[in-house]
Backbone as CSV, one residue per row, in Angstrom:
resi,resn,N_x,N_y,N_z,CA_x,CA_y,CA_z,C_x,C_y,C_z
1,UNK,-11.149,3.257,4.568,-11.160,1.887,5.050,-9.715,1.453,5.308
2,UNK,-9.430,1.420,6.642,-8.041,0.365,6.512,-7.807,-0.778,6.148
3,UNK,-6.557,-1.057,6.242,-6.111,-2.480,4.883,-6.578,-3.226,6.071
4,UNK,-6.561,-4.196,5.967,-7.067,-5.591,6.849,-5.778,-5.789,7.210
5,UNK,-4.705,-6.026,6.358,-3.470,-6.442,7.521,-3.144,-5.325,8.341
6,UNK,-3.236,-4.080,8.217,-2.857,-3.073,8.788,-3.975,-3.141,10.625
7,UNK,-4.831,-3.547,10.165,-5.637,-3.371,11.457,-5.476,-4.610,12.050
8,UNK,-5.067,-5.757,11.496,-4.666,-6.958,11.996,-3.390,-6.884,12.813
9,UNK,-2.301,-6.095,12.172,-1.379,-5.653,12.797,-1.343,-5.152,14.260
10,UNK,-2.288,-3.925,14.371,-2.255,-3.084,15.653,-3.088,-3.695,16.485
11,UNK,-4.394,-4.959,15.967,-4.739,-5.520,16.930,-3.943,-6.920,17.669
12,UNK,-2.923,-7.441,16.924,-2.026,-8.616,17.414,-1.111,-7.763,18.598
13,UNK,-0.788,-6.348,18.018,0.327,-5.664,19.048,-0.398,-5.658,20.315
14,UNK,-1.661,-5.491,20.405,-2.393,-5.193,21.843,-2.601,-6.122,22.680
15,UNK,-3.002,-7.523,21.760,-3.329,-9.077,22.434,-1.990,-9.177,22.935
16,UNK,-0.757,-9.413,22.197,0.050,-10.403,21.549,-0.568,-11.756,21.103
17,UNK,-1.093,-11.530,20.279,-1.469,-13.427,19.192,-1.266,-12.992,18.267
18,UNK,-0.133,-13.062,17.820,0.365,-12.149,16.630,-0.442,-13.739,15.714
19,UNK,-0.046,-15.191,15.502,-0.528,-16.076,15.130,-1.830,-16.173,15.059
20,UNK,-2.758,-16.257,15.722,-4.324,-15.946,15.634,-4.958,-14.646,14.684
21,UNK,-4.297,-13.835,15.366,-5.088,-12.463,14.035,-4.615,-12.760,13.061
22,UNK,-2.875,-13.215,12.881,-2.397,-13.245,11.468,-3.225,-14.414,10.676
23,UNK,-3.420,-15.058,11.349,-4.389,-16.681,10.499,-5.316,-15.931,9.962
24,UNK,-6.743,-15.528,10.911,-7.809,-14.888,10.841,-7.599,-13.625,9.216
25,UNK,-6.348,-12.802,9.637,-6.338,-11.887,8.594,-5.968,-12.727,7.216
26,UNK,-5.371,-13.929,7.098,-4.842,-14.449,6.210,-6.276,-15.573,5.515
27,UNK,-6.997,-15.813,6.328,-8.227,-16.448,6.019,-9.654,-15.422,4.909
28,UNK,-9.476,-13.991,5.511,-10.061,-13.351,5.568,-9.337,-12.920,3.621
29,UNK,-8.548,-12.921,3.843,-7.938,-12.629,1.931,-8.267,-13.359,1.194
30,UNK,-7.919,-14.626,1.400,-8.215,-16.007,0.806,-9.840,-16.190,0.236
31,UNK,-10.600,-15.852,1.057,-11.984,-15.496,0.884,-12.496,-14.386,0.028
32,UNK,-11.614,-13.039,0.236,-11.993,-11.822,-0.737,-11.105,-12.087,-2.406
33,UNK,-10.506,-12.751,-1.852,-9.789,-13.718,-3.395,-10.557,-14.714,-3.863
34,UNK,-11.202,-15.579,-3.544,-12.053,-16.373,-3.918,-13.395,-16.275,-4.709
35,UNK,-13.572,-15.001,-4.155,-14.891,-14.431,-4.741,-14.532,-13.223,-5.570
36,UNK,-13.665,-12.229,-5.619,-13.096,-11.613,-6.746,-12.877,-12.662,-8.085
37,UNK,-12.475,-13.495,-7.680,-12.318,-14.723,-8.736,-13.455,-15.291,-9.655
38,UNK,-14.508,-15.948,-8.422,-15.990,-16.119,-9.545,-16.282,-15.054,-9.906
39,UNK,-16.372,-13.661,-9.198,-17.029,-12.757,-10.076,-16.053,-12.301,-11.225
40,UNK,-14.760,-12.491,-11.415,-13.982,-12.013,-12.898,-14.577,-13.040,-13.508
41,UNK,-14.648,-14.762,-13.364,-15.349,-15.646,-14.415,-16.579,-15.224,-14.589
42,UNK,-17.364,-14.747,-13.821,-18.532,-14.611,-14.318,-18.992,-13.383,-15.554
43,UNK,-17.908,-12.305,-15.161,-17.768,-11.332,-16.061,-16.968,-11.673,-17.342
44,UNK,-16.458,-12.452,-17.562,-15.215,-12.829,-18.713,-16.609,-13.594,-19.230
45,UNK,-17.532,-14.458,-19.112,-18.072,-15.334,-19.428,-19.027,-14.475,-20.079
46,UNK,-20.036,-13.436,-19.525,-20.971,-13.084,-19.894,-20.224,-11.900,-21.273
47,UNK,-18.816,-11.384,-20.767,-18.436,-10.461,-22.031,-18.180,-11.763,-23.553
48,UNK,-17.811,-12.448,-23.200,-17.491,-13.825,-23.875,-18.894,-14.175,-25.005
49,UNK,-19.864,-14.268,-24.076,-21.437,-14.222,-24.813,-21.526,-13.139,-25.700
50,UNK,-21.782,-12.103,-24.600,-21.873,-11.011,-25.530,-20.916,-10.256,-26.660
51,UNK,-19.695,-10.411,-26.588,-18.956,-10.078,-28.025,-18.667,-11.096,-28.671
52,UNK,-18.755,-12.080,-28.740,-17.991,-13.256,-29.098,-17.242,-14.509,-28.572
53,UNK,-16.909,-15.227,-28.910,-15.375,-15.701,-28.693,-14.130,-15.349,-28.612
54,UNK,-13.864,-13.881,-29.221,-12.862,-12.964,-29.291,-12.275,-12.830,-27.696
55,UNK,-13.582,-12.464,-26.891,-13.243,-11.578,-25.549,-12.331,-12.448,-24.539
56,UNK,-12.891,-14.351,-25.268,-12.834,-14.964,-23.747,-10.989,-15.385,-23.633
């Protein structure tokens, strides 16, 4: 799988909108960060239940 900026890259070189893909690619993180995020709370929470108070 290529990195997302990496293919964001070679597709701005072909348009030139280096600004448009870069937004798009920069939107596109923000989002796979967002949801990496609830799912670590959701996992910290349920290890939290299940061992204790220790985990959280």
């Amino acid at each position: 799988m290529t990195e997302i900026f990496g293919a964001g890259k070679l597709l701005a070189t072909e348009n030139f909108e280096y600004f448009d893909v870069y937004l798009v690619v920069g939107i596109w993180y923000v989002i796979m960060i967002y949801a990496y995020t609830l799912l670590q709370k959701l996992l910290e929470k349920r290890l939290a239940r299940r061992f204790g108070e220790e985990a959280a």
